[in-house]
N, C-alpha and C positions, 0 to 999 in steps of 0.2 A: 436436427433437433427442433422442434415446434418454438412458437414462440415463448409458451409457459413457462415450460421447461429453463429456457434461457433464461429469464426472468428470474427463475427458484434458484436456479445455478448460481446467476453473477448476486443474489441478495446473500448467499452462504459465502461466497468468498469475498463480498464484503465484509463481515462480519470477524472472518477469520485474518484480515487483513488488516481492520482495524484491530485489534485486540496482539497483534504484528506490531503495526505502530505506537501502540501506546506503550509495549514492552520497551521498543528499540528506543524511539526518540522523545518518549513522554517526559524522563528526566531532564533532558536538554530544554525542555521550555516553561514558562512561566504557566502556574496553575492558570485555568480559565480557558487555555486555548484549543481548538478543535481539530481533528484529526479526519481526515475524508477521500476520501475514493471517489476519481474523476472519467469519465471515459471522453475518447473523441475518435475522430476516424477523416482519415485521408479521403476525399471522394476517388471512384472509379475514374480511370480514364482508359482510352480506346486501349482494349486488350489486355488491363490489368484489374487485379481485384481489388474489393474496397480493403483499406490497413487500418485494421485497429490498432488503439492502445487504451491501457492504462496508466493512470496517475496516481502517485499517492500525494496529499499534499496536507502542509497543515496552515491554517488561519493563524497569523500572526501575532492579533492583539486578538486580547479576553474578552469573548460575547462578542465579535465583527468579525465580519468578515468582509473589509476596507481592503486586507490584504494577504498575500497568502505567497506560500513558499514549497517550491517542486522538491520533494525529497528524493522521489526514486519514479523511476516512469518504464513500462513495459511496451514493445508495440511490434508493427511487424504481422500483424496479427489476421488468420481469415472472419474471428469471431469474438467480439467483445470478451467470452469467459474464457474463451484462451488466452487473450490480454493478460486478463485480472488472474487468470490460473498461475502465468508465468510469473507476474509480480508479486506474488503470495510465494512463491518458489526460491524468487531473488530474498526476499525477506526472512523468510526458514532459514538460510543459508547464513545471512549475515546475524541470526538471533544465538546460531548452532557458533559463531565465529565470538558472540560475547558470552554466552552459557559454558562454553567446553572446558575453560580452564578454571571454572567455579566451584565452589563445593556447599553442600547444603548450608546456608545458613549465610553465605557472602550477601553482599546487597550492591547492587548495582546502579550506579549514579550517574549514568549519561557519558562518563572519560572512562571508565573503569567500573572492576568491581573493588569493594570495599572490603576490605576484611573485617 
């Protein structure tokens, strides 16, 4: 995949991975704070390949970002959107783990859903 491409790829699956996080742990935290999608990568050594991952993480205090907190982290990885693919995967899975026993109109508050 060219460089562009990559680029177009990991900005959609941030987008969709944000909007992930703000489902699952939005209730859990005090309004103000921020929700963000990290990359890094293991460098090369003789005979193996570079390891991506991704990060989800959120800023701790409202408007700073002084300090911040790993929520879920993907890696492993031959290419950054595969990272980000698979943690957008892990995410689906735990949003389908708070959704399934719901019914229209429940509300969901971070511990549970509310009736």
């Amino acid at each position: 995949m060219d460089a562009l491409k990559e680029v177009q790829l990991m900005a959609e699956f941030k987008k969709l991975i944000l909007d992930q996080l703000h489902a699952i742990f939005g209730p859990k935290y005090r309004q103000g704070v921020t929700f963000a999608v990290t990359t890094s990568c293991v460098e090369e050594r003789a005979g193996q390949d570079t390891n991506f991952h991704a990060q989800a993480i959120v800023y701790t205090q409202a408007n700073s970002s002084r300090e911040w907190e790993l929520l879920r982290e993907s890696g492993g990885f031959k290419s950054i959107s595969s990272a980000m693919g698979a943690l957008l995967g892990d995410l689906q899975v735990e949003m389908t783990k708070i959704t399934r026993p719901m019914q229209y109109g429940d509300i969901y508050d971070g511990k549970g859903y509310v009736l």
